[in-house]
C-alpha positions as CSV (number, residue, x, y, z in Angstrom):
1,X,-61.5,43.1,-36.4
2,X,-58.0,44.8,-36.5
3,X,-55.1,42.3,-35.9
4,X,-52.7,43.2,-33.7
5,X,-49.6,41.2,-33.1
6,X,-47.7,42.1,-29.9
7,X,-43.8,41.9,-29.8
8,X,-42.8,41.3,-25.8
9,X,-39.3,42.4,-24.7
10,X,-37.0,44.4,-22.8
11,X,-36.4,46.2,-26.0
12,X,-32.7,47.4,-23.7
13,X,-32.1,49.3,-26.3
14,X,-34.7,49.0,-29.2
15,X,-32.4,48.1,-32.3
16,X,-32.5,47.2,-36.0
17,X,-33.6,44.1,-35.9
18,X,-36.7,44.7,-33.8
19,X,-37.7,47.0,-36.5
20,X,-37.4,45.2,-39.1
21,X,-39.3,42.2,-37.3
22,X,-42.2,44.5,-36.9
23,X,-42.2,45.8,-40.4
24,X,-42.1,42.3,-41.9
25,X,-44.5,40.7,-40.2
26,X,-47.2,43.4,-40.6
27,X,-46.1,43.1,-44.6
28,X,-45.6,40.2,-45.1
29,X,-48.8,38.2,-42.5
30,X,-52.4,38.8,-42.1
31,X,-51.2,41.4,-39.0
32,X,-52.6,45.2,-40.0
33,X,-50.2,46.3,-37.0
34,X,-47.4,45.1,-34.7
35,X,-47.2,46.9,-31.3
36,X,-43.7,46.9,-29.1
37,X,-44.7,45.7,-25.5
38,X,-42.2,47.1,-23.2
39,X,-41.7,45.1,-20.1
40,X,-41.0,46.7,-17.2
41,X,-39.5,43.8,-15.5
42,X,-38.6,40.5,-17.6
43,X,-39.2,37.6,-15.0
44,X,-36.7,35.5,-17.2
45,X,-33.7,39.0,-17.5
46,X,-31.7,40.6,-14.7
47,X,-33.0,44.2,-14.0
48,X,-29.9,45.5,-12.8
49,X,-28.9,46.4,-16.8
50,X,-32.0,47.7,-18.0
51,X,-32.6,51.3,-18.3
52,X,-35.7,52.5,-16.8
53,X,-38.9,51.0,-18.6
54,X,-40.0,54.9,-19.6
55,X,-36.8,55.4,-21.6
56,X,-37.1,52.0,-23.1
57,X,-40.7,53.2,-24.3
58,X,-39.4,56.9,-25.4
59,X,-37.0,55.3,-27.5
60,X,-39.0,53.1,-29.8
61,X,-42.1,55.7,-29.1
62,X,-39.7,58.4,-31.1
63,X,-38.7,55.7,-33.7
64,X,-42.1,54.4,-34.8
65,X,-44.1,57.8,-34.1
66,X,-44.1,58.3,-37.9
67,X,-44.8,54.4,-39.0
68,X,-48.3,53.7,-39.6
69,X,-48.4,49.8,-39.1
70,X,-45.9,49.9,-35.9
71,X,-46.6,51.2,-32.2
72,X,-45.8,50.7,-28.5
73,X,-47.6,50.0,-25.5
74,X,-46.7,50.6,-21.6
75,X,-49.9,48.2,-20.9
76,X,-47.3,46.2,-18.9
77,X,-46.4,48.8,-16.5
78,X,-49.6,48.7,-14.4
79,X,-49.8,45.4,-14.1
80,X,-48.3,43.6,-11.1
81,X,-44.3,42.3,-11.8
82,X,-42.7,40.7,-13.0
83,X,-45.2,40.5,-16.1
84,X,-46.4,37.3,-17.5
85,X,-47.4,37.5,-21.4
86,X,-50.9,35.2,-20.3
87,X,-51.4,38.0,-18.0
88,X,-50.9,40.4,-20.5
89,X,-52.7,39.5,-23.3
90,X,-55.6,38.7,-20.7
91,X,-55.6,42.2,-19.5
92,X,-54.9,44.0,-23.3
93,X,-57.8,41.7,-24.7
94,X,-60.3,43.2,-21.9
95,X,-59.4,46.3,-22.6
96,X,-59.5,46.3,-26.6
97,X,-61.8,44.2,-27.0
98,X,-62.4,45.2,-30.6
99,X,-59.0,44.3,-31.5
100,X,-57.4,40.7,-32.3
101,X,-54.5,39.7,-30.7
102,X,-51.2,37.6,-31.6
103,X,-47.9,37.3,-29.9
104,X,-44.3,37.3,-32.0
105,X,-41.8,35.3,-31.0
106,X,-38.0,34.0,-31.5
107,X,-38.0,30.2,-32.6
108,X,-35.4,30.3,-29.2
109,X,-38.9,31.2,-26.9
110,X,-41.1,29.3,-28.8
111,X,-38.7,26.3,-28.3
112,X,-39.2,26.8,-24.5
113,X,-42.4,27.7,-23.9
114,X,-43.5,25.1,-21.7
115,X,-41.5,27.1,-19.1
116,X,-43.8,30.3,-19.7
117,X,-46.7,30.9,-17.1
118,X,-50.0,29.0,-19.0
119,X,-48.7,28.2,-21.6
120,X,-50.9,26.0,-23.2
121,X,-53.9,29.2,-22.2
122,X,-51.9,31.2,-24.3
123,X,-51.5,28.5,-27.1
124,X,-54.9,27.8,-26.9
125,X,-56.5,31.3,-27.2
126,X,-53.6,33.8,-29.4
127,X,-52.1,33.0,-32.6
128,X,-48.4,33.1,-32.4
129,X,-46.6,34.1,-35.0
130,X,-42.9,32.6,-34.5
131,X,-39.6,34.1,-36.5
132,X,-36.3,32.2,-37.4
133,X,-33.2,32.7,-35.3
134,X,-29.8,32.2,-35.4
135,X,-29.3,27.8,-34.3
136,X,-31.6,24.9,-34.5
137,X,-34.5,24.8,-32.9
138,X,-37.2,22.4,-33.0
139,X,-40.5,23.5,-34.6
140,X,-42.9,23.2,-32.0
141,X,-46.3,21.8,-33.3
142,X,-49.3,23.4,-32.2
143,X,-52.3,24.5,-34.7
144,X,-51.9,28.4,-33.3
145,X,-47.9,28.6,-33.9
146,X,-47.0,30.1,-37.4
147,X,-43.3,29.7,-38.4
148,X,-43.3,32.9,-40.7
149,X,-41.1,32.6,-43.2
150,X,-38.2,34.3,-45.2
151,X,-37.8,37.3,-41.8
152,X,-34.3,38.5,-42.7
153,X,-32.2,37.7,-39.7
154,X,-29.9,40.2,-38.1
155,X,-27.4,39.0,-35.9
156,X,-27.4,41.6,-33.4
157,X,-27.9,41.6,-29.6
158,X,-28.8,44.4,-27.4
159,X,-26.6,43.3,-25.1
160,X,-23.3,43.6,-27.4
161,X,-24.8,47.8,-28.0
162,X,-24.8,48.4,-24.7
163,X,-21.0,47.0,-24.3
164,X,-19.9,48.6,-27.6
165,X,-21.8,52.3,-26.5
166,X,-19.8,52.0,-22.6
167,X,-16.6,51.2,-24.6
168,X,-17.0,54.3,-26.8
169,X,-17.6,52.5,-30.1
170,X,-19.8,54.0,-32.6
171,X,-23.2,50.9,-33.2
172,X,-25.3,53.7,-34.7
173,X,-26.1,51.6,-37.4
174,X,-27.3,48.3,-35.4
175,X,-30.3,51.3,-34.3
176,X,-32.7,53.0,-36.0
177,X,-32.2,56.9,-36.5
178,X,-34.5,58.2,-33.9
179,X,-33.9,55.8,-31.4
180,X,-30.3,56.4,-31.9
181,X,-30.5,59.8,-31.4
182,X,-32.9,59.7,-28.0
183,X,-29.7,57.4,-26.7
184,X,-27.0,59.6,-27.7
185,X,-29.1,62.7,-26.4
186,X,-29.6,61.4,-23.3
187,X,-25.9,59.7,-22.9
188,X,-27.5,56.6,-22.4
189,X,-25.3,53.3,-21.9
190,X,-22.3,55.0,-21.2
């Protein structure tokens, strides 16, 4: 059964350090792919800065077109918002049902997950591969949570792109090529 591990986020924009989330944990885990999961509508962001979910999914769409191990899914756009990841990974399971599925997360959502809708469903049922970020946070104990180890950490926010691209700064290399190029053809964040 193929293993898919499925990286949630607003992805506003997709940067460096997504990538090279993905890329480790499909190298260096049991994972044979990691797929971006674009959500529509964060129940835990504001919407009023994020650019439309179908330019969120073009942008890593263009970047991983030509990366065997790496894809992205819009599964979350037909499902009612704001999207849950239980609801999710119930509906994506249904429909793939020949695939295995895990969920990536930052130490800083596994470390409140007891907020998350079901969480102990989703603990009980998907593997959950978790990377290190930036502070301390308390490694939660669970026999499905997997700290993965030695993920190079970037220090690098969405948030501070989309400020430096509206003040005219030059972050191309805090984004991937392609995705970089999608924004700057389409004057994004500006």
């Amino acid at each position: 059964m193929i293993k898919i591990g499925l990286f949630f986020g607003s992805f506003n924009p997709f940067h460096i350090g997504h990538k090279v989330i993905g890329s480790h944990l499909v190298q260096h885990t049991d994972l044979d792919k990691v797929w971006y999961v674009v959500s529509p509508n964060n129940p835990h962001k504001q919407k009023k800065s994020l650019l439309h979910h179908t330019h969120r999914l073009q942008i890593i769409k263009r970047e991983v077109e030509d990366v065997k191990d790496l894809d992205v899914s819009d599964i979350e756009f037909n499902l009612p918002s704001p999207s849950y990841t239980i609801d999710t990974l119930v509906n994506i399971s249904e429909k793939y049902s020949n695939y295995n599925f895990s969920v990536i997360m930052g130490e800083d959502n596994i470390a409140t997950i007891s907020k998350w809708k079901n969480y102990m469903q989703l603990l009980n049922n998907y593997r959950v591969y978790v990377y290190p970020r930036i502070g301390n946070f308390e490694k939660y104990k669970h026999p499905n949570v997997i700290f993965v180890k030695n993920v190079p950490m970037i220090d690098v926010s969405a948030s501070f792109i989309r400020k430096s691209i509206s003040e005219g700064l030059d972050v191309s290399s805090l984004v991937p090529e392609k995705a970089w190029q999608y924004i700057e053809e389409m004057n994004f964040y500006k």
